[in-house]
C-alpha positions in Angstrom: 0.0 0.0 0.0 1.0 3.5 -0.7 0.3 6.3 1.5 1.0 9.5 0.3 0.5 13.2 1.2 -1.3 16.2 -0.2 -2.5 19.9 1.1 -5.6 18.9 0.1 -8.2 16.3 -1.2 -9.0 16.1 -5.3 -12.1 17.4 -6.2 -12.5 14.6 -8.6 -11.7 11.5 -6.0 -14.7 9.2 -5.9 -14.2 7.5 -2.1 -13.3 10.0 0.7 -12.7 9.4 4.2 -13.4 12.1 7.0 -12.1 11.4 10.3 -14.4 12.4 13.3 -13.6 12.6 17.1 -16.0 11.3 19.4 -18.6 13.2 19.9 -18.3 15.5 17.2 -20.4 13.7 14.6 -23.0 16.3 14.8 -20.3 19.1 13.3 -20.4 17.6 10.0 -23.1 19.0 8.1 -26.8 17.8 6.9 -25.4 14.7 4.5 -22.7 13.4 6.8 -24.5 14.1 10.2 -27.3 12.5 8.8 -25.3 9.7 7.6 -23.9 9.1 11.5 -27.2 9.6 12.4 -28.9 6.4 10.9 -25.6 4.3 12.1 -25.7 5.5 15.5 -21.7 6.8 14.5 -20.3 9.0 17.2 -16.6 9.4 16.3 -15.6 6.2 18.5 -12.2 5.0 17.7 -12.3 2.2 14.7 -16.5 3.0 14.3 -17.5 3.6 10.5 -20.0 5.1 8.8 -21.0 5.3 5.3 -23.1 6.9 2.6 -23.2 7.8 -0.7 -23.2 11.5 -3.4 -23.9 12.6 -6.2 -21.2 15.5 -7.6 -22.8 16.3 -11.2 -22.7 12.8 -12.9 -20.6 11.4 -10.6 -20.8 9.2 -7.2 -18.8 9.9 -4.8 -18.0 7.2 -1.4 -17.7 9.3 1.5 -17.1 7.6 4.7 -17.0 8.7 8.2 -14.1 7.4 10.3 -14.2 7.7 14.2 -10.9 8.4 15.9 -11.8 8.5 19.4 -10.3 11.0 21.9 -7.9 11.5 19.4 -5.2 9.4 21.4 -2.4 7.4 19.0 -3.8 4.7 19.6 -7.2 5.8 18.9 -6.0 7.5 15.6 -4.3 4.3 14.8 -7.2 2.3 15.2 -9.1 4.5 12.6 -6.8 4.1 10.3 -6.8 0.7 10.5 -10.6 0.3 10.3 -10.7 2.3 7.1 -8.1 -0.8 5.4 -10.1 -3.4 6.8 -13.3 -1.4 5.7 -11.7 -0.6 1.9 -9.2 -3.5 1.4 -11.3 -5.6 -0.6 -14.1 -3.3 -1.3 -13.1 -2.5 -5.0 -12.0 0.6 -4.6 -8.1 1.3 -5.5 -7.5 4.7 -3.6 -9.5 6.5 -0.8 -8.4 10.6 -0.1 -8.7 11.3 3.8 -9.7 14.3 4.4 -7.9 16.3 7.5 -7.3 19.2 5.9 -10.6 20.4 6.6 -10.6 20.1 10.1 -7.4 21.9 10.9 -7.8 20.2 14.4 -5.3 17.1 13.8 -1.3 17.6 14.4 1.1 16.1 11.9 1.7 13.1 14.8 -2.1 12.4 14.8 -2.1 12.4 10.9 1.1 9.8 10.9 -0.6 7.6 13.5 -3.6 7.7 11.5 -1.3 6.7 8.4 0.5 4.0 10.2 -3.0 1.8 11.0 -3.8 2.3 8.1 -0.3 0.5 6.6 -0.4 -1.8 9.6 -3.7 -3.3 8.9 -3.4 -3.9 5.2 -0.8 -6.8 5.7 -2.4 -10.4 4.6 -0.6 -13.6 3.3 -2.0 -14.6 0.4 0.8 -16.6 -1.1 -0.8 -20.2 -1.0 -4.3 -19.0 -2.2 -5.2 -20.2 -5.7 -9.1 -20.2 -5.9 -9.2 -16.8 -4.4 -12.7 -15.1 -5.4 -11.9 -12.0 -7.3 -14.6 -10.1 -4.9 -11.9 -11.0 -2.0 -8.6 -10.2 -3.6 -6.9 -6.8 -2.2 -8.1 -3.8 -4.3 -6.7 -0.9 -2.1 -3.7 0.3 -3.5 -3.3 3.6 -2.4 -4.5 6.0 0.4 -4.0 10.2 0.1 -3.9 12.0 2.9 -4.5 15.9 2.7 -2.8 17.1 5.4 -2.7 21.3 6.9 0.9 20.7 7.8 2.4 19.8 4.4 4.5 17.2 2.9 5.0 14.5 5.6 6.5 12.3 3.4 10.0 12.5 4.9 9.1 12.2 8.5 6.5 9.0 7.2 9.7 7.0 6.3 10.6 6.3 9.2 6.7 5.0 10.3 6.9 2.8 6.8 10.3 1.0 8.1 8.7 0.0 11.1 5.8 -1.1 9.6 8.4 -3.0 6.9 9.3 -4.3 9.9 5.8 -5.4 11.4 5.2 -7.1 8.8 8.5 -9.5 7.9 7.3 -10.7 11.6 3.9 -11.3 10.6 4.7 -13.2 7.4 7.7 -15.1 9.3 5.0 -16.0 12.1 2.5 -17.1 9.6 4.4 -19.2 6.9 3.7 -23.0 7.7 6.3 -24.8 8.4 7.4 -26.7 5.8 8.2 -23.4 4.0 10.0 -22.0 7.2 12.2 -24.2 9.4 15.7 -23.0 10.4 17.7 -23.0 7.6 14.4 -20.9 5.5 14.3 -18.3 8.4 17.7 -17.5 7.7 17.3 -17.2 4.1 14.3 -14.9 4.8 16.7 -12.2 6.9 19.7 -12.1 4.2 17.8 -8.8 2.6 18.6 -7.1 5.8 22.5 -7.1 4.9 21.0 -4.5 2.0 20.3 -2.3 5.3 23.2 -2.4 6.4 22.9 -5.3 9.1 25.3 -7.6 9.2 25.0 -11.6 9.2 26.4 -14.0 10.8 24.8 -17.6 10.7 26.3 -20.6 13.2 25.6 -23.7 12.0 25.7 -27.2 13.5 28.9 -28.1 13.7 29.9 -24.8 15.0 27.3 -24.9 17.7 28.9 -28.4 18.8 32.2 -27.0 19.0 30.7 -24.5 21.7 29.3 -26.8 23.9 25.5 -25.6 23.0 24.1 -28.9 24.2 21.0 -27.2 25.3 19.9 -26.2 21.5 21.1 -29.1 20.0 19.4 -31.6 22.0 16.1 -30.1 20.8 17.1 -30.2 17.7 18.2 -33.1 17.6 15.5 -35.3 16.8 14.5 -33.3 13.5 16.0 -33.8 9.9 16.2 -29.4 9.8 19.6 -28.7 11.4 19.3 -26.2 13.6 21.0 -22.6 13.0 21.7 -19.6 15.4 21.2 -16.4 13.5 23.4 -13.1 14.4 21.8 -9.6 13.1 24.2 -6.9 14.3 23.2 -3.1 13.4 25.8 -0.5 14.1 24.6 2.8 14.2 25.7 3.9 17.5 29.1 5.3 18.6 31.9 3.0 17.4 32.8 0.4 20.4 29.5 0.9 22.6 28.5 -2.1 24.0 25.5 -3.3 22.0 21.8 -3.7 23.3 21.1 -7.3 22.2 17.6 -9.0 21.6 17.2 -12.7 21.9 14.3 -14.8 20.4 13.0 -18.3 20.5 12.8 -19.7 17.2 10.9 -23.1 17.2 9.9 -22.9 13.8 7.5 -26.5 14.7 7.0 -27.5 17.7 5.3 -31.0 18.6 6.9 -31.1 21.7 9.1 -33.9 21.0 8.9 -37.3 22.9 6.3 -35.1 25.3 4.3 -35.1 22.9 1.2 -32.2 22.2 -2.0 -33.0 21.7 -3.2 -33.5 18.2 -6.0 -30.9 18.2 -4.5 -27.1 17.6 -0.8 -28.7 16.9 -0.9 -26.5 13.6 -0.6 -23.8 15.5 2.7 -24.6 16.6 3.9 -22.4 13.2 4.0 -19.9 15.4 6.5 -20.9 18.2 9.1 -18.8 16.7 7.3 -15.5 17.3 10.0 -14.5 19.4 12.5 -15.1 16.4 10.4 -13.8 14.4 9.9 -10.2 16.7 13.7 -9.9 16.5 13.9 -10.1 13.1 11.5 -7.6 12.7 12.6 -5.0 15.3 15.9 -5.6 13.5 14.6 -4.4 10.4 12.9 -1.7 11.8 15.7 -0.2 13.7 18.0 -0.7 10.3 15.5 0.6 8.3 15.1 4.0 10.2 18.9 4.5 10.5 18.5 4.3 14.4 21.2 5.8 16.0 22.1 2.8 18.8 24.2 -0.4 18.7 21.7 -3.2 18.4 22.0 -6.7 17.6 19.3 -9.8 17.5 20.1 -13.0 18.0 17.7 -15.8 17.5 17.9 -19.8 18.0 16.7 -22.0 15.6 15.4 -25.2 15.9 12.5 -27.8 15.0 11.4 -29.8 17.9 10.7 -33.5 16.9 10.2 -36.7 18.1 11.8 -39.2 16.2 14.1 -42.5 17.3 16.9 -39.4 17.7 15.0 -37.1 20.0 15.8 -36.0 23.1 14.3 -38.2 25.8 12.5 -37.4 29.2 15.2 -37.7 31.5 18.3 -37.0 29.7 20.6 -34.5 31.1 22.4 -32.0 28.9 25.0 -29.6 29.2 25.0 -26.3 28.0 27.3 -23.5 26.9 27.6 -22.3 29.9 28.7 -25.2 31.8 25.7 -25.7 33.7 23.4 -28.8 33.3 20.2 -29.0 33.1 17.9 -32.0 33.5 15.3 -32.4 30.6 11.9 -33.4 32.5 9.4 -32.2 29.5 10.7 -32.2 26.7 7.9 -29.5 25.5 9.9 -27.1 28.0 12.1 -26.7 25.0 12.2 -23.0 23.9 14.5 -22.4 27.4 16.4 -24.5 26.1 17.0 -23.0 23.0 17.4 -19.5 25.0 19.7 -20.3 27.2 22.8 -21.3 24.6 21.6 -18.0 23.3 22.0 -15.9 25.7 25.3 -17.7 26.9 26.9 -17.3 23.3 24.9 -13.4 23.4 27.1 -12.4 26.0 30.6 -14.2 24.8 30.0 -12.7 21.3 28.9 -9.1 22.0 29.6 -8.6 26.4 26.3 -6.3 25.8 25.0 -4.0 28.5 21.3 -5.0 27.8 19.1 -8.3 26.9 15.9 -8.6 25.8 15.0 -12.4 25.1 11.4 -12.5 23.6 10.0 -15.8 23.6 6.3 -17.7 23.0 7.3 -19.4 26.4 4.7 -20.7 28.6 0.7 -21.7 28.1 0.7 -20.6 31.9 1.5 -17.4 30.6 -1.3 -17.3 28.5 -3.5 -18.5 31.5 -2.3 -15.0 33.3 -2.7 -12.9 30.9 -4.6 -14.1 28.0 -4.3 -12.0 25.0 -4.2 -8.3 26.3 -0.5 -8.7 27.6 2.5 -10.2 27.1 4.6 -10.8 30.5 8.0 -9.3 31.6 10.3 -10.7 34.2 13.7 -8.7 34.8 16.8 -8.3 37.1 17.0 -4.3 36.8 13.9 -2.2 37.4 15.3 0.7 35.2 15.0 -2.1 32.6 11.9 -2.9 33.4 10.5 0.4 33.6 11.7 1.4 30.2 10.3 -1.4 28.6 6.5 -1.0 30.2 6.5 2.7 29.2 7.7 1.8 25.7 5.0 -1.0 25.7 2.3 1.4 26.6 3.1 3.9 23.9 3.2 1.2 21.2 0.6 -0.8 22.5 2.4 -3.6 23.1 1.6 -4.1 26.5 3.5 -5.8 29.2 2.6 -6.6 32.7 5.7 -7.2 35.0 5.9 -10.6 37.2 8.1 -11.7 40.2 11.6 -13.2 40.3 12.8 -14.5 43.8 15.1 -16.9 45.4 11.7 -18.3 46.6 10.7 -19.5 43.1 14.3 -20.6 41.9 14.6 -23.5 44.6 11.8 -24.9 42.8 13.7 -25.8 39.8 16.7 -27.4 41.4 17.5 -30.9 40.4 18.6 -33.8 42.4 21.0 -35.1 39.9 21.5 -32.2 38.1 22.1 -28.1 38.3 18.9 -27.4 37.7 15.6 -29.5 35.8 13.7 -27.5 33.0 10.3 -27.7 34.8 9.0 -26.5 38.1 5.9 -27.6 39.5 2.2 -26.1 37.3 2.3 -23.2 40.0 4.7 -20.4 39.0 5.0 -21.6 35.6 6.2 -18.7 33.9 7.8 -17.8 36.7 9.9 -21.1 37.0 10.8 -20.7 33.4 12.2 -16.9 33.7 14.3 -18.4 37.1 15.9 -20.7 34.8 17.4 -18.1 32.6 18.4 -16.0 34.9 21.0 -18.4 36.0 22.5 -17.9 32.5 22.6 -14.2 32.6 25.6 -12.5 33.6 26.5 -10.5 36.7 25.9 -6.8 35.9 24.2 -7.6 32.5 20.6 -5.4 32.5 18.1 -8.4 31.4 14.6 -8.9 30.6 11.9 -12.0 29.8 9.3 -11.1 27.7 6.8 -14.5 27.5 4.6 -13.6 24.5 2.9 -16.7 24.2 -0.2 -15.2 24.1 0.4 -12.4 22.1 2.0 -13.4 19.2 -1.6 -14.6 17.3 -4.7 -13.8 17.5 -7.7 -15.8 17.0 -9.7 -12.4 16.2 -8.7 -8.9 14.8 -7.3 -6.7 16.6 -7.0 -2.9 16.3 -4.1 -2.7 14.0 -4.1 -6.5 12.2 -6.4 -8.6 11.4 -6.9 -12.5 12.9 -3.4 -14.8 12.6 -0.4 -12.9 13.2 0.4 -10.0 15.1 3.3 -8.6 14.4 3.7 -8.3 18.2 6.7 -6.6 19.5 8.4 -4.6 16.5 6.8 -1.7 17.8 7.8 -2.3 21.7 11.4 -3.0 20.7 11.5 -0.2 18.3 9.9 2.6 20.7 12.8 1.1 23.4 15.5 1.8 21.6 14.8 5.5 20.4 13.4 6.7 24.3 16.1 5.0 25.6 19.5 4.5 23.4 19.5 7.2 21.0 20.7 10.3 21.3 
């Protein structure tokens, strides 16, 4: 989609869009107020309205769009409403009109320009019968604007959405399409940013003692690869923020098997991978002025004659060993060789590890927030402010001594489950032990944010995109200049 910028709309466009605040549906004149009248529209965020002129011989689509309170997230949401309302519709372009209200800043205009971008991203690749009546006609949306050309300061909205949606198309691919040695094909294009690549592959990952990763991989024909993504736009030397993500690219849960029912969904148990690689491109893609680098494990998790058993013990590249109880505790297994190699490869002053850890997190939570563990409180308070401003919401849990016992092993260091209680708490104690002393770290168990079974107010149902945005918005309140 191309969104694009004008001082005002063209008298000759057949479908325009006029965005409304709540409550302000009765400014709009006798065709338009009447128009909100019959639909009950009052300007709520993401409400539409619709009716229909004649301009001489022409007919002209005029839609009401309600933006709320007029918030970023309300603006957003509009935007987004007015894809979803247009995307297959038949219409190619649609002029929205906030000239004429001389009431919007240019921020609320780019926010409203950024749902709109957001919510036009689909995955139609594997569709051949598609109906032409459902086949994405929305090409282009014009924004006439009091403030001028935007275009330059909308560049840097567009590389985050670039990046949104590389994680929503990594998320949603099935997996025989994307298993580890795909995924890394997929990021190659951001070495045209300027990232730059470095891929471990299984022999390498032996000769480091990653017996963690390895030993979930193990029982798949994909061999496994840890991906590097390194972006250097900071000062020369500055110890790099570094983001880690879990990338199961399948997940059966090996010999402990998953139930058959809603096993397909296991595509998406590399959204953590998959958020890295997107924040990655974003950052890159914006020029950001920070040392950042994402790091992301990746593995299939099988259970064939090979696999890792119930019981086996393991050593990882930190020395420590770890008891395998569950084999479906896997993706802290995956994390934990990541985060030791994170910190022998870059000695950064910050992690982030996303990962779709724990249905216990999902249990908490559901599928308004995603949940943050951390050792530094600075840490943690950047990353819920940046969560709330980019509506990737977090909701901090404990860590404590009290909670760590409960993963000791009798034969081991430590087992990879704790008991049900605490589960997401049990699995953030276990990679603490592999962060380093004075290293700023955070969790961030997105398990029950990385799909969604409905739309939301910037995607639509299947996969989220969840946090590009959140990563993004940490790095330039907190590590730019």
């Amino acid at each position: 989609m191309d969104i694009q910028f004008v001082a005002q709309i063209d008298a000759s466009a057949d479908v325009v869009a006029f965005p409304v605040r709540k409550g302000e549906a009765g400014e709009l004149g006798a065709l338009l107020g009447a128009a909100a009248a019959q639909a009950r529209f009052d300007g709520a965020a993401g409400a539409i309205a619709e009716t229909a002129a004649l301009d001489g011989d022409q007919a002209k689509r005029l839609l009401l769009v309600g933006i709320g309170e007029g918030s970023e997230q309300d603006l957003e949401r509009g935007g987004a409403a007015l894809t979803a309302k247009l995307q297959t519709s038949g219409a190619t372009a649609v002029q929205v009109d906030f000239a004429s209200t001389g009431a919007s800043d240019a921020d609320d205009i780019l926010a409203f320009a950024m749902g709109a971008r957001l919510r036009n991203w689909r995955l139609d690749t594997y569709r051949t019968r598609l109906a032409d009546t459902a086949k994405p006609s929305l090409k282009t949306v014009t924004i006439a604007s009091p403030h001028g050309d935007l275009s330059g300061r909308w560049a840097e909205n567009e590389a985050i959405a670039d990046g949104v949606a590389l994680t929503q198309t990594l998320v949603a691919e099935p997996p025989n399409i994307l298993y580890p040695e795909t995924f890394v094909e997929r990021c190659q294009h951001l070495a045209d940013l300027g990232v730059e690549i470095e891929v471990l592959d299984e022999r390498q990952m032996k000769a480091l003692g990653m017996g963690a990763l390895l030993g979930v991989a193990q029982g798949s024909t994909r061999p496994p690869r840890l991906l590097a993504m390194r972006w250097n736009g900071g000062n020369p030397g500055e110890a790099p923020v570094v983001f880690i993500g879990k990338g199961v690219t399948f997940d059966t849960g090996g010999i402990s098997i998953k139930p058959a029912a809603g096993m397909d969904m296991m595509k998406w148990d590399m959204g953590g991978a998959g958020a890295v690689a997107g924040a990655i491109k974003a950052i890159a893609g914006r020029k950001a002025k920070a040392n950042v680098v994402g790091v992301v494990g990746l593995v299939e998790n099988m259970p064939d004659g090979n696999a890792m058993r119930p019981g086996d013990v393991v050593t990882t590249m930190s020395g420590q060993t770890v008891e395998v109880l569950n084999t479906d505790a896997e993706g802290r297994l995956v994390l934990c060789d990541a985060i030791s190699w994170a910190q022998s490869a870059y000695n950064p002053k910050v992690i982030v590890d996303l990962a779709t850890l724990t249905g216990a997190m999902v249990i908490s939570l559901g599928h308004e927030y995603a949940g943050i563990f951390a050792n530094d409180d600075t840490l943690a308070t950047d990353l819920l402010a940046a969560g709330e401003v980019s509506n990737n919401k977090l909701w901090r849990f404990p860590l404590s001594p009290a909670y760590d016992k409960l993963i000791d092993s009798p034969i081991a260091d430590m087992k990879n489950i704790g008991p049900r209680e605490g589960g997401s708490i049990t699995a953030a104690q276990f990679l603490k032990r592999f962060v380093g002393d004075g290293v700023a770290w955070a969790h961030l168990d997105i398990a029950g944010m990385a799909w969604a079974d409905k739309d939301g107010p910037v995607w639509a149902k299947g996969a989220t995109g969840y946090g590009v945005r959140l990563l993004d918005r940490y790095i330039a309140t907190n590590h730019e200049g």
